[in-house]
N, C-alpha and C positions, 0 to 999 in steps of 0.2 A: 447394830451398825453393819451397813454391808462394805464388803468385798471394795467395791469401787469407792466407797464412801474413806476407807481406811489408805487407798492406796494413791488420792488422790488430794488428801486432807496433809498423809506424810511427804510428798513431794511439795506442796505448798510451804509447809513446815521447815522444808530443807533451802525453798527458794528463799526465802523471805526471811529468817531471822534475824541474819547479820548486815541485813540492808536496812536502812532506815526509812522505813516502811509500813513498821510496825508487822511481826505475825501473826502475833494476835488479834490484830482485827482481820488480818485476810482469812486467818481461820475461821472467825466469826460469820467475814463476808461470807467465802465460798460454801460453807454449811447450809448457809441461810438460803441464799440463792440457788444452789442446784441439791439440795437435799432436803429443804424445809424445815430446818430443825437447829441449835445448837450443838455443839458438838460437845463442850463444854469447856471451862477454865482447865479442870483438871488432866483434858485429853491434850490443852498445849501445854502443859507444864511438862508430863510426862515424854511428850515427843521430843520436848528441849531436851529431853535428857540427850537422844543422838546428835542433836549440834552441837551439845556442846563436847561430847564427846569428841566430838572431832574438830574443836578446839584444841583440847588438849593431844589428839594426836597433831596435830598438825605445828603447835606452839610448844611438841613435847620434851624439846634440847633447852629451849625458854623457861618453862615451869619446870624441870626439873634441877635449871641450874638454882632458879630464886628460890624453889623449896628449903635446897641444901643451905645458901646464903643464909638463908633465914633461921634454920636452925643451928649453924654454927654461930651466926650473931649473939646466942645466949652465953656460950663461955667463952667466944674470941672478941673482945673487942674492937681491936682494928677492921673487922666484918661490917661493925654497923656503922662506917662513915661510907660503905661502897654504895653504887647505885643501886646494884642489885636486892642490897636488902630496903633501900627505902622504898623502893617500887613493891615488895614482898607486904610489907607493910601498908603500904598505901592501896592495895588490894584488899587486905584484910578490914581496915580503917573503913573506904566505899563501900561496902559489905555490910555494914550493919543498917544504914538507913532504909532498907528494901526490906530487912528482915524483920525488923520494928514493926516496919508499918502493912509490910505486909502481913506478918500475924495479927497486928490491930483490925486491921482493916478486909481479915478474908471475906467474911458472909458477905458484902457489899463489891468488892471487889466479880464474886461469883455468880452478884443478880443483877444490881442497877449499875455495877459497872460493866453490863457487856450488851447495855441497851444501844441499839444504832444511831439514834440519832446522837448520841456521846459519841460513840465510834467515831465519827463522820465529821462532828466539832473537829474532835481532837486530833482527827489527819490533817484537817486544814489552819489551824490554830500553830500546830506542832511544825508542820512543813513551812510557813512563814516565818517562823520562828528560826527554822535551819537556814533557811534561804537568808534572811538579813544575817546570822553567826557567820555564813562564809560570807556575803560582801565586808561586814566590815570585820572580821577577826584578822588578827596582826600576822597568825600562822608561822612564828617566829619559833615557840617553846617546841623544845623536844623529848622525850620521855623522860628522860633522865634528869630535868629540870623542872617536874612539875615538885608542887608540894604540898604538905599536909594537908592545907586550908583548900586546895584545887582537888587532892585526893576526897574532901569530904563532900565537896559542892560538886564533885562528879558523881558520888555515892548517892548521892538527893535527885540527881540528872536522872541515874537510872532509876531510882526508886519510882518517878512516873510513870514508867511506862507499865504499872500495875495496873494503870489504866490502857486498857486495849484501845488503838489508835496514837500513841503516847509513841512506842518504839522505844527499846532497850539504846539499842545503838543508836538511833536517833535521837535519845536526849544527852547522851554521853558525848557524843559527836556536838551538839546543837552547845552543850554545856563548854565543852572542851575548845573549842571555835572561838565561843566568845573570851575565853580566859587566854588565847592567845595562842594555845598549843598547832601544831604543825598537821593535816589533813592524815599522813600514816602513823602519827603519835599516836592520836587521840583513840585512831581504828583499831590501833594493838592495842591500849590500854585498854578499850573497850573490850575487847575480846577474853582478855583475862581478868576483868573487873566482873566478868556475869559471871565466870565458872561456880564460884562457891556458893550465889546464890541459886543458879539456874539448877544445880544438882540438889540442894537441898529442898528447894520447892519441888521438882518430880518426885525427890523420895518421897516425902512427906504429903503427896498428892496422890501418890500411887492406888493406895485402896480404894480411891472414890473414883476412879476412871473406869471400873469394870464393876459400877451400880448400874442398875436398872437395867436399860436395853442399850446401855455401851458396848464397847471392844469386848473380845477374845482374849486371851493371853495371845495366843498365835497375833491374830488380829494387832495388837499393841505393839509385836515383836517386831512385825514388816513393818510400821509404818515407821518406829523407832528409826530400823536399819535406812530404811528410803531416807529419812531426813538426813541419818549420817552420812550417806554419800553424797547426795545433792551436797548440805552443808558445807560437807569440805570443798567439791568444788567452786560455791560461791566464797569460800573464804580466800581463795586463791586469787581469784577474779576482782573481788572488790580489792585485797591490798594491790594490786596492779594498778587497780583501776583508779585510786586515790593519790597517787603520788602524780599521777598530770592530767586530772580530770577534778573540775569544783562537780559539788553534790547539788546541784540546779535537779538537774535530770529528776533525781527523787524526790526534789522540791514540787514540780509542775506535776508529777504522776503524784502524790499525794494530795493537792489541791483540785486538780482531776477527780480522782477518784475517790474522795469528799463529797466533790458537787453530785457525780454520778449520786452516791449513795444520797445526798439529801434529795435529792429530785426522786429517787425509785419511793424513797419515805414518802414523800409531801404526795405523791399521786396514788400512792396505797399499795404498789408494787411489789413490798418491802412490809413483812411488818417489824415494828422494834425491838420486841421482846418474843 
């Protein structure tokens, strides 16, 4: 993997995660298209690890208060009627359906899930799918009022996007919408609903990114670091951006660039695999 390929894959990485967008398929795309190659599942698991790490700096008064909540919940009872610990809970609950299925479902997930013309469905499938959540979601609920049976079917939202073109925060956003919740609810939820799995999937991905004619450890390092700061600044930017802006915008650049990709496939432009 070269130099420009590592440093141009982690700015991608950092653009694109917390937008629903999906990054994994832009990772997919821009490999394809100006590198000829895959880069692989294991190289965006890995780079997740710097966004989300700056998730967690940037949500870090957030997650450290619900940690605490959550562990004094076991010998204080009056702890577990607060909000804090049911949100701590309803993190951990969302949490399993991705891990289930994504250990059922890795070898598939790493070949015929990162074929393009999937890709290319499922930005345009996924993004009309967002697009009707905001017209008709009620956008009423706010964090503190979602609940267990919303914590799980949010946990299933993200579980999708194990298919690349899918979008973590796009389905959790697309999921979240329909069930009523409010446009910066659903965005913070989502933000802290991926950490536990986004870090477990790098760890546990890590030794296969630097098979074959992968990354460097150097190599790994920068583009880690590049997502991290991009990241944070788009985490900054989309919660701004949500509280008086509907998600159209990423509706039509999904559907967009969908069609781009089936048109580069259908004329041979492109190949799938």
């Amino acid at each position: 993997m070269t130099w420009l390929e590592v440093l141009v894959l982690g700015l991608v990485q950092g653009l694109t995660e917390f937008l629903p967008i999906s990054s994994s398929a832009h990772l997919r795309i821009t490999s394809e298209v100006f590198f000829g190659r895959d880069a692989g599942a294991a190289f965006t698991a890995v780079t997740q690890l710097g966004t989300e790490l700056a998730v967690v700096v940037y949500f870090a008064k957030d997650i450290g208060r619900l940690v605490a909540v959550w562990w004094r919940g076991f010998s204080t009872p009056m702890v577990r009627i607060t909000d804090d610990y049911k949100i701590a809970w309803l993190v951990i609950i969302g949490t399993i359906p991705i891990a289930v299925l994504g250990l059922l479902f890795e070898d598939q997930i790493q070949t015929v899930g990162r074929n393009l013309w999937l890709v290319a469905s499922t930005l345009i499938i996924f993004g009309l799918l967002l697009g009707l959540a905001e017209r008709i979601g009620r956008q009423q609920i706010e964090l503190r009022k979602i609940t267990p049976r919303d914590g799980i079917l949010l946990g299933f939202a993200q579980a999708m996007a194990l298919i690349p073109g899918v979008s973590r925060s796009g389905g959790t956003i697309t999921a979240g919408l329909f069930l009523g919740m409010t446009r910066p609810a659903i965005v913070r939820y989502s933000f802290l609903l991926a950490i536990p799995s986004v870090f477990a999937a790098g760890l546990f991905q890590l030794p296969d990114v630097f098979a074959n004619d992968g990354p460097s450890v150097l190599q790994m390092i920068v583009a880690t670091v590049i997502a991290f700061v991009v990241g944070y600044a788009t985490i900054a930017w989309l919660l701004r951006y949500v509280e008086a802006h509907s998600v159209y915008v990423f509706v039509w650049y999904r559907v967009g660039l969908g069609l781009l990709l089936l048109a580069a496939l259908s004329t041979g432009r492109l190949a799938a695999t």
